[in-house]
NUKE-953096 format. One record per atom (N, C-alpha, C): residue number from 0; atom name; x, y, z. Coordinates in Angstrom, 1 decimal. Last residue first. Example, Ala and Ser with C-alpha at 12.3 -4.5 7.8 and 13.67 -1.06 7.14 Angstrom:
2
{1; N; {12.8; -2.2; 7.1}}
{1; CA; {13.7; -1.1; 7.1}}
{1; C; {12.9; 0.0; 7.9}}
{0; N; {13.2; -5.7; 7.8}}
{0; CA; {12.3; -4.5; 7.8}}
{0; C; {13.2; -3.3; 7.8}}
//
This chain:
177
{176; N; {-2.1; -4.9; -14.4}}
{176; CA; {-0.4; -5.4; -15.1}}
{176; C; {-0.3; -4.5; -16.2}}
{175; N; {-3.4; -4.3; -11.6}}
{175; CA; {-3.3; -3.7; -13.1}}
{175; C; {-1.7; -4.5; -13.5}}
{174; N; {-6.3; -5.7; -9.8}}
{174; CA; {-5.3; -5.6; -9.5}}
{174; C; {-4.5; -5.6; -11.1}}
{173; N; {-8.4; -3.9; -6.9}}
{173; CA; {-8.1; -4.6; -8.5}}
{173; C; {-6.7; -4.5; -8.4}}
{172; N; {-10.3; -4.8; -4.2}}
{172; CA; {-8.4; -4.7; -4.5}}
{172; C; {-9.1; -5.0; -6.3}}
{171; N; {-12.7; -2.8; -2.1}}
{171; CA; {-12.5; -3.8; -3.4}}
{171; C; {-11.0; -3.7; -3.5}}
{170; N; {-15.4; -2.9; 0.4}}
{170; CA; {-13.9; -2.6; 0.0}}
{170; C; {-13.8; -3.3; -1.4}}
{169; N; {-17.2; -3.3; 1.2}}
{169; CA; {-17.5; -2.2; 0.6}}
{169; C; {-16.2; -2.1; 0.4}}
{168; N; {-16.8; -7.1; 1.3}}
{168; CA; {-17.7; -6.1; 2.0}}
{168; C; {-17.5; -4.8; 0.9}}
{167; N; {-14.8; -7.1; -0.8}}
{167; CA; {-14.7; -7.9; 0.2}}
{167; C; {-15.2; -6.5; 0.9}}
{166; N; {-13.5; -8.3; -3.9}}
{166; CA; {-14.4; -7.8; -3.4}}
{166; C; {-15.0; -8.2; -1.6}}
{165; N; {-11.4; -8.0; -6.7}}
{165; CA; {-11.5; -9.1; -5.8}}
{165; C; {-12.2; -7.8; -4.5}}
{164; N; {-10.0; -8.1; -10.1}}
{164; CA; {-10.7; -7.2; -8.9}}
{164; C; {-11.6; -8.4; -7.9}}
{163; N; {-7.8; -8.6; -12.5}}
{163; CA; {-8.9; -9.2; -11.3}}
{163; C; {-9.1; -8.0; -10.3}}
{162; N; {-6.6; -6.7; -14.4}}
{162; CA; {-6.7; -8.1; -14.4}}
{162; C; {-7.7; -9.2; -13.5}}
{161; N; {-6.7; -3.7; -15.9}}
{161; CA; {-7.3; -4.6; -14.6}}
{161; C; {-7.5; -6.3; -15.0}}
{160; N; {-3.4; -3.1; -17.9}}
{160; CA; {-4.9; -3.7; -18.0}}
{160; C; {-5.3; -3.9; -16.2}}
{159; N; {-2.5; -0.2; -19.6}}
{159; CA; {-3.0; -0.7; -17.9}}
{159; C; {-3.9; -1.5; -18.2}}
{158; N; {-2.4; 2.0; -21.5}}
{158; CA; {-1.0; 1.4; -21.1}}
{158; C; {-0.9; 0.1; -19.6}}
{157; N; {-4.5; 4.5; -19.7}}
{157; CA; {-4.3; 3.6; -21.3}}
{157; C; {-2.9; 3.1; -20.8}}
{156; N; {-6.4; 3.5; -16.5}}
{156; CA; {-5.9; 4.4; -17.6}}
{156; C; {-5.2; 3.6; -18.7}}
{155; N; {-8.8; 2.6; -15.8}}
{155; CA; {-8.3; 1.8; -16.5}}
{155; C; {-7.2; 2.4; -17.3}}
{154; N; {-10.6; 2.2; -12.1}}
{154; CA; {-10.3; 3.0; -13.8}}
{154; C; {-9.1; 2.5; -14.7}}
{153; N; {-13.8; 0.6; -11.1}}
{153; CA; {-12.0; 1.4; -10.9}}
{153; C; {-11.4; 1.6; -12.4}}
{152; N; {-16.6; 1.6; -10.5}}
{152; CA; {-15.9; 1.1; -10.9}}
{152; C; {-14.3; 1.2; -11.1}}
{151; N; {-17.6; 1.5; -6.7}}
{151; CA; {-16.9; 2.4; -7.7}}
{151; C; {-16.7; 1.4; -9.1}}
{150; N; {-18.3; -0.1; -4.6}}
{150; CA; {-19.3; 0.3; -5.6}}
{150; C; {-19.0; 1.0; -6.8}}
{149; N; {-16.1; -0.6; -3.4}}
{149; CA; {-16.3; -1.7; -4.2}}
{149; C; {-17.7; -1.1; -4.9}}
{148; N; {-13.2; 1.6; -3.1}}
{148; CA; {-15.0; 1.4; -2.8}}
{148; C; {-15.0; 0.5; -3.3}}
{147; N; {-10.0; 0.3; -3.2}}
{147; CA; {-11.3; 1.2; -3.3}}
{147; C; {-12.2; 1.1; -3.4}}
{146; N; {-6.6; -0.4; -3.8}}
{146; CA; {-8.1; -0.4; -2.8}}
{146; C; {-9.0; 0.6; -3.2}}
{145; N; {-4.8; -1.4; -6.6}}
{145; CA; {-5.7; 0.0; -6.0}}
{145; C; {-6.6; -0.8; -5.1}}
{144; N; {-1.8; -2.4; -7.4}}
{144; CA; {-2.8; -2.9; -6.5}}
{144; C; {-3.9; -1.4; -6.2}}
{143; N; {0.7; -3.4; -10.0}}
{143; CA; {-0.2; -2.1; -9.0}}
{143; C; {-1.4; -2.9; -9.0}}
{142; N; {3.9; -5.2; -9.9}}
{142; CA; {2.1; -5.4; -10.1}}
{142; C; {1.6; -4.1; -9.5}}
{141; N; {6.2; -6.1; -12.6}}
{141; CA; {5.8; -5.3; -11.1}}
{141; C; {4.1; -5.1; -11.3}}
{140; N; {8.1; -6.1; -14.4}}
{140; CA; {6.9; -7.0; -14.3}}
{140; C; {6.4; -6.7; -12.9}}
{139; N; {9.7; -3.5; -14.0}}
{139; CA; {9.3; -3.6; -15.4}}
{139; C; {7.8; -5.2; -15.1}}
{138; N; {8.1; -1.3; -11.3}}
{138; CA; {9.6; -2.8; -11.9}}
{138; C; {8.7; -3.4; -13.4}}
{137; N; {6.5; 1.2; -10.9}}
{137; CA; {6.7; 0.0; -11.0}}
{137; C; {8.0; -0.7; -11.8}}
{136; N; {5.8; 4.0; -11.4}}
{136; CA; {7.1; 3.1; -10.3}}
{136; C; {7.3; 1.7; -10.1}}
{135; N; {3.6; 4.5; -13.0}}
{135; CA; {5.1; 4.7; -13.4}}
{135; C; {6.0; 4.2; -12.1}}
{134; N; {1.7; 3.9; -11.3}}
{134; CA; {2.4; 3.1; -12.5}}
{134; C; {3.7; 2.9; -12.3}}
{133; N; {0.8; 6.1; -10.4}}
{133; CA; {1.7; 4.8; -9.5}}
{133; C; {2.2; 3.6; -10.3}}
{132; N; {-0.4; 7.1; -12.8}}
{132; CA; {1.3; 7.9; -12.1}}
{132; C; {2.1; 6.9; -11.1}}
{131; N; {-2.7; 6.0; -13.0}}
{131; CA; {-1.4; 6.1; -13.6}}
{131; C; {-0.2; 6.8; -13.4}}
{130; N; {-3.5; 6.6; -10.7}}
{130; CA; {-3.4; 5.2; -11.0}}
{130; C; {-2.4; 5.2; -12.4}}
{129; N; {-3.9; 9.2; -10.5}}
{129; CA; {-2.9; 8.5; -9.5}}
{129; C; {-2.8; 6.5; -10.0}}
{128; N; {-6.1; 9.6; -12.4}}
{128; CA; {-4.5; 10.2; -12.8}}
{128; C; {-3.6; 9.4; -11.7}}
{127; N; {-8.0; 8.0; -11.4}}
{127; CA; {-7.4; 7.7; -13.1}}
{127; C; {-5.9; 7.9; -12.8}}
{126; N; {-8.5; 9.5; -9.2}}
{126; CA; {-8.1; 8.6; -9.1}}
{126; C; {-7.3; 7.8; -9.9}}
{125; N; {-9.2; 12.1; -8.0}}
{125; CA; {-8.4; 12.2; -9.3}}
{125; C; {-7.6; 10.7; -9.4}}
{124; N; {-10.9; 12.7; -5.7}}
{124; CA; {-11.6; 12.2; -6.9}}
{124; C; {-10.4; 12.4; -8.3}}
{123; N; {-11.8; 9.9; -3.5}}
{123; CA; {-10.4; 10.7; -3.5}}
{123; C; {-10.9; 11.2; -5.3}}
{122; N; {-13.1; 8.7; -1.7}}
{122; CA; {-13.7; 9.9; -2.1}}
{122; C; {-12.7; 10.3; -2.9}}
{121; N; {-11.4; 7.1; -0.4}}
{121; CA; {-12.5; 6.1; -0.8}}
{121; C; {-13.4; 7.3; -1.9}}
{120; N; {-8.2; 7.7; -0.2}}
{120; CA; {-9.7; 7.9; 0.4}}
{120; C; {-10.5; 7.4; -0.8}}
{119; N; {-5.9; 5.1; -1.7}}
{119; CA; {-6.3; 6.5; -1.8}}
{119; C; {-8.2; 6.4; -1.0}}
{118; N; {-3.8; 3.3; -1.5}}
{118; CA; {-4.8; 3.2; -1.1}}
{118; C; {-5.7; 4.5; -1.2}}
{117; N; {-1.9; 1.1; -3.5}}
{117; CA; {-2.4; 2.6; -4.2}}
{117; C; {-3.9; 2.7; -3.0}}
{116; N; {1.2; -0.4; -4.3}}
{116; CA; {-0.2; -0.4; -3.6}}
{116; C; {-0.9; 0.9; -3.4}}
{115; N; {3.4; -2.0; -6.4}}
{115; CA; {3.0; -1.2; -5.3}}
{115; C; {1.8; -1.1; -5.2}}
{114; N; {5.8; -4.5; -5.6}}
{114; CA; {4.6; -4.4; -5.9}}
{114; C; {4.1; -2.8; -5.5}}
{113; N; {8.7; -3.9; -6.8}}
{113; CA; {7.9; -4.8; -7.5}}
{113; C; {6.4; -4.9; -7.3}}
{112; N; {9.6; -0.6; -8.2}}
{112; CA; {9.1; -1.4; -6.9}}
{112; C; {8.2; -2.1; -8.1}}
{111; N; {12.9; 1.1; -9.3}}
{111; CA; {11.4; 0.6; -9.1}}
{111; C; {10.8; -0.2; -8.0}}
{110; N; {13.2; 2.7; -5.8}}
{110; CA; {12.4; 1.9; -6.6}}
{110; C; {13.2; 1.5; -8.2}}
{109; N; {14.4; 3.9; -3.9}}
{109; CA; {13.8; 2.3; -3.5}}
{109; C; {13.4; 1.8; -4.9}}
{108; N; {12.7; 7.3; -4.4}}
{108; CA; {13.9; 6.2; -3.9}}
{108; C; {13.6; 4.7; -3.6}}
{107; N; {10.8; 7.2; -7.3}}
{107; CA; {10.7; 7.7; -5.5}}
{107; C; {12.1; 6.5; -5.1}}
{106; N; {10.6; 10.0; -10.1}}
{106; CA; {10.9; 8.4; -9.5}}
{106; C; {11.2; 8.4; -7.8}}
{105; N; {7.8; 12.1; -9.6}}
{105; CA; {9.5; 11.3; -10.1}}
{105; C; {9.5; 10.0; -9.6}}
{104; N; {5.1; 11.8; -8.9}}
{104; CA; {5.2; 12.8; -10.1}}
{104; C; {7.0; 12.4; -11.0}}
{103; N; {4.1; 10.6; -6.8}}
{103; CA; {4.2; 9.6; -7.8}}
{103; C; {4.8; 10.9; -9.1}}
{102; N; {4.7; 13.4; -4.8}}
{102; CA; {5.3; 12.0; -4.7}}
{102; C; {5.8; 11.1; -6.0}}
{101; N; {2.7; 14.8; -6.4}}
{101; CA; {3.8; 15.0; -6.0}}
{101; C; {4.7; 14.0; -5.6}}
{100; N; {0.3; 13.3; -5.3}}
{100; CA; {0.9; 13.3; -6.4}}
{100; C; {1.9; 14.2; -6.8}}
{99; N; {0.3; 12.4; -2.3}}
{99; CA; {0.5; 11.2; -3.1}}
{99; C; {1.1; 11.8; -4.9}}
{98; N; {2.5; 14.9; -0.9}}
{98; CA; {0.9; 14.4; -1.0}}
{98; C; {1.5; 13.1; -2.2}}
{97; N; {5.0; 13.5; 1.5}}
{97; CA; {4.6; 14.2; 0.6}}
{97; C; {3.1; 13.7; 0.2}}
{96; N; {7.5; 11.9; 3.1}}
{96; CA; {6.5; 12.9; 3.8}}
{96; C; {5.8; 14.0; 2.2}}
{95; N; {8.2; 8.3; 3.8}}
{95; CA; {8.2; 9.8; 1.9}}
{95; C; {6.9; 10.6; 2.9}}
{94; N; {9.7; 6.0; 5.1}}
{94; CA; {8.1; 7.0; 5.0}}
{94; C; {8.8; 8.1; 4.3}}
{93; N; {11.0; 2.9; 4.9}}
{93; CA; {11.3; 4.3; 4.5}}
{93; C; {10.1; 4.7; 4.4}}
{92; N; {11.9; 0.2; 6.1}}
{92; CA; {11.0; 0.8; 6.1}}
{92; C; {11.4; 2.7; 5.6}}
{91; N; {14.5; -0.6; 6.5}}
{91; CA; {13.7; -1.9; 5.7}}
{91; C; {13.2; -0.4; 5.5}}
{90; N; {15.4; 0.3; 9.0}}
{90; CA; {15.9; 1.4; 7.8}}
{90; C; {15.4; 0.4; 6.8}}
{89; N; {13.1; -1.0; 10.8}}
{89; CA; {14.1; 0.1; 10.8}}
{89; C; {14.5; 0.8; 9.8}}
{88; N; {11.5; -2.6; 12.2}}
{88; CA; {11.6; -2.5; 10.8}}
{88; C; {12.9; -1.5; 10.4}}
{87; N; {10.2; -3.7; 14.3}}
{87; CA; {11.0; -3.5; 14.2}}
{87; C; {12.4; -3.1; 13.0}}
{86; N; {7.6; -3.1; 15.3}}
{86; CA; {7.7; -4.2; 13.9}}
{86; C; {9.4; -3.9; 13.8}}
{85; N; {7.4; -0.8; 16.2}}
{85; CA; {6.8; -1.7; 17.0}}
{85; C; {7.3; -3.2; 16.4}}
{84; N; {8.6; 1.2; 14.3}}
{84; CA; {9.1; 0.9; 15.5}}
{84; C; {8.8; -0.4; 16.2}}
{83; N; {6.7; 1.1; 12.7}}
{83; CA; {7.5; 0.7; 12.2}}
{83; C; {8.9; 0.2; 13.3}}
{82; N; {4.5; 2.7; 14.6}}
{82; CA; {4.2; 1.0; 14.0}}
{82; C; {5.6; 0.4; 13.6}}
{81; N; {6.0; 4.7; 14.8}}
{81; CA; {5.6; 4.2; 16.2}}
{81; C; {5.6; 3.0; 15.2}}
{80; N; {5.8; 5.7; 11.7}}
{80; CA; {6.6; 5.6; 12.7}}
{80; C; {6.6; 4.8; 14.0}}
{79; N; {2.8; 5.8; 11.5}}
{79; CA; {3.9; 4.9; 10.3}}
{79; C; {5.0; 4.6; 11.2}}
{78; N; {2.2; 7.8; 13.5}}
{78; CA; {1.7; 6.5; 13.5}}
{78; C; {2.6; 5.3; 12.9}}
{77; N; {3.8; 9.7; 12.0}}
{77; CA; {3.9; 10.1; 13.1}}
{77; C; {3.2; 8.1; 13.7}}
{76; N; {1.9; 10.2; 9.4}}
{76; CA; {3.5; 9.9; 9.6}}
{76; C; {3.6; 9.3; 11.1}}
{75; N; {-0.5; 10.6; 10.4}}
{75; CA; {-0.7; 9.5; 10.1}}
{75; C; {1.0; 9.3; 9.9}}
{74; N; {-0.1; 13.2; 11.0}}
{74; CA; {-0.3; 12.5; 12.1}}
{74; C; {-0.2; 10.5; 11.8}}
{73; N; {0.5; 14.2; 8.9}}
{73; CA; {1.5; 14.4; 9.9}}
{73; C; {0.7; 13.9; 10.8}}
{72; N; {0.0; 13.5; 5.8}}
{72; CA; {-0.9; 14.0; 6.9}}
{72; C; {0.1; 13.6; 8.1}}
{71; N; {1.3; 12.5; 3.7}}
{71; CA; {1.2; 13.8; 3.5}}
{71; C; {0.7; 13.9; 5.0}}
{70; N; {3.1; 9.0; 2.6}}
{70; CA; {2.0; 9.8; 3.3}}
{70; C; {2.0; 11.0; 3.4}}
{69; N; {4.1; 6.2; 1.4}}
{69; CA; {4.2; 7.8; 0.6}}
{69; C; {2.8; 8.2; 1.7}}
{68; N; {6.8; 3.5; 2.2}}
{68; CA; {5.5; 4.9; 2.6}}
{68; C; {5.4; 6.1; 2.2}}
{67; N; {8.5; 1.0; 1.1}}
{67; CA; {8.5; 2.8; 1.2}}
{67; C; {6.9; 2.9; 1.4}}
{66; N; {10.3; -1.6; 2.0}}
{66; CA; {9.3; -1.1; 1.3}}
{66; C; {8.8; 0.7; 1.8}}
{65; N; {12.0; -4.5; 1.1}}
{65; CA; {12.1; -2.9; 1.5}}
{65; C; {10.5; -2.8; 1.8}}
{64; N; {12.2; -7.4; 0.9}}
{64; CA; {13.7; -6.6; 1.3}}
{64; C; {13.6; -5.4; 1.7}}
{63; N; {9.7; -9.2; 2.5}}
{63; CA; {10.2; -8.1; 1.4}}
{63; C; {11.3; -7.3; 1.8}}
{62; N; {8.6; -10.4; 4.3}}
{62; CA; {10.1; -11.4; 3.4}}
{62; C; {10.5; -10.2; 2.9}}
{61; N; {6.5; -10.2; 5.6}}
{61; CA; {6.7; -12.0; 5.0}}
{61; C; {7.8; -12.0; 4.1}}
{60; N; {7.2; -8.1; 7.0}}
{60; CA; {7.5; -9.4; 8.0}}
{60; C; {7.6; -10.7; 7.1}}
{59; N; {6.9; -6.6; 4.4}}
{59; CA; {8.3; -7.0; 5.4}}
{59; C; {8.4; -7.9; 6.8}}
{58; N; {4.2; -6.6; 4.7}}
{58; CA; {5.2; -7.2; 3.3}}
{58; C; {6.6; -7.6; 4.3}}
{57; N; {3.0; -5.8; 6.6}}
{57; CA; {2.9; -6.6; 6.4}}
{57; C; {3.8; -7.5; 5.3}}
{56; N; {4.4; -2.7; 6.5}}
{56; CA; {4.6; -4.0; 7.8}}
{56; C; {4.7; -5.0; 7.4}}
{55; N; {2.7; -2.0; 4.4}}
{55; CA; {4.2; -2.1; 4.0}}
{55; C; {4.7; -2.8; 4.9}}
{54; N; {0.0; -1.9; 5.5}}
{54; CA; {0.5; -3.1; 4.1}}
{54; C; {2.2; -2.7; 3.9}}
{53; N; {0.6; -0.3; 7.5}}
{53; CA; {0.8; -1.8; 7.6}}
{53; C; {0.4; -2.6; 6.8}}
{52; N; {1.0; 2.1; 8.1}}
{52; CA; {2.1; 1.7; 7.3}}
{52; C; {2.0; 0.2; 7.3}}
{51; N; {-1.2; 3.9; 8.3}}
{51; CA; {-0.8; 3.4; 9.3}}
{51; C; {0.7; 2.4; 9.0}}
{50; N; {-1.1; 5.7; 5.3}}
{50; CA; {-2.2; 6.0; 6.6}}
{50; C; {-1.2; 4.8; 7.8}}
{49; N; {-0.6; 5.7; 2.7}}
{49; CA; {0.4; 4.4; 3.5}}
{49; C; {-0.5; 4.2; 4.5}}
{48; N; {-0.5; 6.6; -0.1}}
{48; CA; {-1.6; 6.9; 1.0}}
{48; C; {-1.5; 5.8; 2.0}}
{47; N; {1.4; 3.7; -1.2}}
{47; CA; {1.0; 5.3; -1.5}}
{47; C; {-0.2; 5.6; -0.9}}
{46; N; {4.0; 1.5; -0.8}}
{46; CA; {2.9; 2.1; 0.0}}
{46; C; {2.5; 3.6; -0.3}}
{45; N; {6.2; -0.4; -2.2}}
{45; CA; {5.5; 1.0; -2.0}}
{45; C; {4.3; 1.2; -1.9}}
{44; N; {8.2; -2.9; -1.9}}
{44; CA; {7.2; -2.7; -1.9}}
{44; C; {7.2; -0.9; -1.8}}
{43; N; {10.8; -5.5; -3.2}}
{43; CA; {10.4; -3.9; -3.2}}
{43; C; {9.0; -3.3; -3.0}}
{42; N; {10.8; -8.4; -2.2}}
{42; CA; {10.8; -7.2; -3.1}}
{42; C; {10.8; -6.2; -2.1}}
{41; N; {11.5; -11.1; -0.7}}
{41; CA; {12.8; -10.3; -1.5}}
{41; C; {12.5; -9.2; -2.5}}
{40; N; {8.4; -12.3; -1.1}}
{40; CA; {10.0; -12.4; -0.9}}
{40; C; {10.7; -11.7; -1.3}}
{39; N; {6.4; -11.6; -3.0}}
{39; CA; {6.6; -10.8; -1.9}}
{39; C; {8.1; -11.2; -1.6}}
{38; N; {5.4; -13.5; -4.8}}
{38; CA; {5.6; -12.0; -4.9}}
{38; C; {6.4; -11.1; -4.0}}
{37; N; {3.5; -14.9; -3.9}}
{37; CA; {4.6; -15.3; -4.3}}
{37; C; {5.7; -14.4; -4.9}}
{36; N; {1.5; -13.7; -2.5}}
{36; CA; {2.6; -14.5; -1.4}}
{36; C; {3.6; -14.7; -2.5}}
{35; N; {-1.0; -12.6; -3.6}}
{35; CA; {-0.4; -11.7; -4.0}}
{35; C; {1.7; -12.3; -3.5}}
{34; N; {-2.9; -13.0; -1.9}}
{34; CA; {-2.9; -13.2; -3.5}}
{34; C; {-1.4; -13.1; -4.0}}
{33; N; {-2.8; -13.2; 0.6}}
{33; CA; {-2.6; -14.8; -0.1}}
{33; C; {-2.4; -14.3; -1.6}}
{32; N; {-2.5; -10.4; 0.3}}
{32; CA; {-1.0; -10.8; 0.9}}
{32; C; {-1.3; -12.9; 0.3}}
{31; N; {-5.2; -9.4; 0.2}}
{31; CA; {-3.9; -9.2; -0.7}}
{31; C; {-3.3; -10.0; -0.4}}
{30; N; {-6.5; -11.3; 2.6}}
{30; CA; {-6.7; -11.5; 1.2}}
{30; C; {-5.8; -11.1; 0.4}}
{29; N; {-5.4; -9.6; 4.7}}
{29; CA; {-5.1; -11.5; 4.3}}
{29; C; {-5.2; -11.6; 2.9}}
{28; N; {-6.5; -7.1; 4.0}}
{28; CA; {-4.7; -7.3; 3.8}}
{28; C; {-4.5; -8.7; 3.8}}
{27; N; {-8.9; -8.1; 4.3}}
{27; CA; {-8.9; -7.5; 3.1}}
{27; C; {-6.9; -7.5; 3.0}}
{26; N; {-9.0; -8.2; 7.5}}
{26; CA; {-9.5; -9.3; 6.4}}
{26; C; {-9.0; -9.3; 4.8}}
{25; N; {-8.1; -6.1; 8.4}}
{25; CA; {-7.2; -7.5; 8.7}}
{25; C; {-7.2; -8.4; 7.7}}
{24; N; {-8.4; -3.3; 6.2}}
{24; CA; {-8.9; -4.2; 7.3}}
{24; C; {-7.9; -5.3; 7.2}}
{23; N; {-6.9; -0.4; 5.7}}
{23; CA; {-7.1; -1.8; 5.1}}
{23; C; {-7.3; -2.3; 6.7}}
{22; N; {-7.8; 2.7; 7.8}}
{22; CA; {-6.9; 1.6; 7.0}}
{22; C; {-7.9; 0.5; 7.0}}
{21; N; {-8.3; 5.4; 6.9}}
{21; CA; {-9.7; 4.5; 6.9}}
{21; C; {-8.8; 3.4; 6.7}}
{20; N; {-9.2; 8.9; 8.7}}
{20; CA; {-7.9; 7.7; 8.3}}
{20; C; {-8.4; 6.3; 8.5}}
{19; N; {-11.5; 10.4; 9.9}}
{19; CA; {-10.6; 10.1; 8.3}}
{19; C; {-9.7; 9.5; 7.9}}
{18; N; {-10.9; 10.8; 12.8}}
{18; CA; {-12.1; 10.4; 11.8}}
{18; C; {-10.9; 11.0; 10.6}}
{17; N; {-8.0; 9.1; 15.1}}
{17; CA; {-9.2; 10.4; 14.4}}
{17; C; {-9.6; 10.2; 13.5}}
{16; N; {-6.7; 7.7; 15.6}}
{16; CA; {-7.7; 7.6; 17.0}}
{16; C; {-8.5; 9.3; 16.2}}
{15; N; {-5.5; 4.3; 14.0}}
{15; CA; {-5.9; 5.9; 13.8}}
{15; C; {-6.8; 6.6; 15.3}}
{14; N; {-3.7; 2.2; 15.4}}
{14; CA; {-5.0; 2.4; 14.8}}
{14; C; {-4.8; 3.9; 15.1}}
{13; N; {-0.8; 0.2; 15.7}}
{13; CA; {-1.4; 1.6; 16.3}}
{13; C; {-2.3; 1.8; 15.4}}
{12; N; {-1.1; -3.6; 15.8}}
{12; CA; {-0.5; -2.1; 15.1}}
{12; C; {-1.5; -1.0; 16.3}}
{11; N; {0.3; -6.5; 17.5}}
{11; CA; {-0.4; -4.9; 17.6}}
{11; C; {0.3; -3.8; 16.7}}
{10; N; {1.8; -9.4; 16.0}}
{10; CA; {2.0; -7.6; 16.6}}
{10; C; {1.0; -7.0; 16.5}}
{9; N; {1.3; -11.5; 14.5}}
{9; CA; {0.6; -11.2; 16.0}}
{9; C; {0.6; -9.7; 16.7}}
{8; N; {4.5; -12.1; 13.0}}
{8; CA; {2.6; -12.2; 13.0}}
{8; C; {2.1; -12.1; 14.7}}
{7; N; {6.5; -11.6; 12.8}}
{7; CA; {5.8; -10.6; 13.4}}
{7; C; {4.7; -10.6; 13.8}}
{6; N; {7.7; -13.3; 10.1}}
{6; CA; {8.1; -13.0; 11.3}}
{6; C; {7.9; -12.2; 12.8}}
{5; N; {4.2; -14.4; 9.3}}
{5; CA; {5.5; -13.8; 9.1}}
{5; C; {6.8; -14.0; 10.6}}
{4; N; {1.0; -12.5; 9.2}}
{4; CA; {2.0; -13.7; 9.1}}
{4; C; {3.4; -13.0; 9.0}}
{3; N; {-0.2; -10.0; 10.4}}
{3; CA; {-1.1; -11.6; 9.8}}
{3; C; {-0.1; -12.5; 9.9}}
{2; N; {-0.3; -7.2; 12.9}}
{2; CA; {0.4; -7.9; 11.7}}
{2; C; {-0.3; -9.6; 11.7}}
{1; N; {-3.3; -5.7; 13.5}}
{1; CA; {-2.3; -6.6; 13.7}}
{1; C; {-1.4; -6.9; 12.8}}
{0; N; {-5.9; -4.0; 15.0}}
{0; CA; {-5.0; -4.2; 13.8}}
{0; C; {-3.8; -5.0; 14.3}}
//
């Protein structure tokens, strides 16, 4: 794992060294980050199920003024940290030690946020309700991004359109205005 572009581009991230922590691949964070480039300068990002913190790395080396990590598993904190260390990210980078819904339940410091990003386990099964709860943190034209199976269909709660879903191996990004 690496950071892609930017001020950083080339940095070694820390990879998980235990079964169940499943980060966004190199390929699939290029793909967000082209989609997604004009966007990025000078926001606010939020990372929910953050696991290694490097779609939020990744934002803040191409420009983003912040961006926050919502993680629960103390080891994967613990990684967020080291990486954010390694990227030199410092107080840019805020990690939120809570489960994702409890987190998305108030408003989370930093925000609204212009993009946020919704990685939840590939099994995760109250997906609806976290896609609309990461809503609610969004900047009034702010975009939510969910990764997830690409065999799944992804869910549509009411007040949410899926505007593109973009497909890459067993991974999928839709992406909700």
């Amino acid at each position: 794992m690496r950071i892609i572009a930017g001020t950083n581009k080339g940095r070694a991230l820390k990879a998980p060294t235990w079964v169940g922590l499943r980060p966004t691949s190199d390929k699939l964070r290029e793909t967000l980050f082209n989609i997604i480039a004009q966007r990025v300068p000078d926001s606010r990002l939020l990372d929910v199920f953050a696991g290694t913190g490097a779609i939020a790395l990744e934002a803040l080396s191409r420009g983003a003024a912040s961006a926050t990590c919502v993680e629960h598993d103390r080891r994967a904190l613990l990684l967020i940290a080291d990486n954010r260390d390694r990227c030199g990210a410092g107080d840019r980078c805020i990690v939120v030690r809570a489960p994702a819904e409890r987190a998305l339940a108030t408003p989370i410091a930093g925000g609204p946020f212009d993009v946020v990003f919704l990685d939840p386990p590939y099994d995760y099964n109250r997906l609806e309700q976290a896609v609309a709860a990461a809503a609610t943190q969004r900047a009034a034209d702010g975009l939510l991004v969910l990764e997830h199976a690409s065999r799944i269909t992804p869910p549509t709660p009411a007040g949410l359109t899926a505007t593109r879903t973009v497909t890459s191996g067993d991974s999928a990004l839709t992406f909700y205005s």
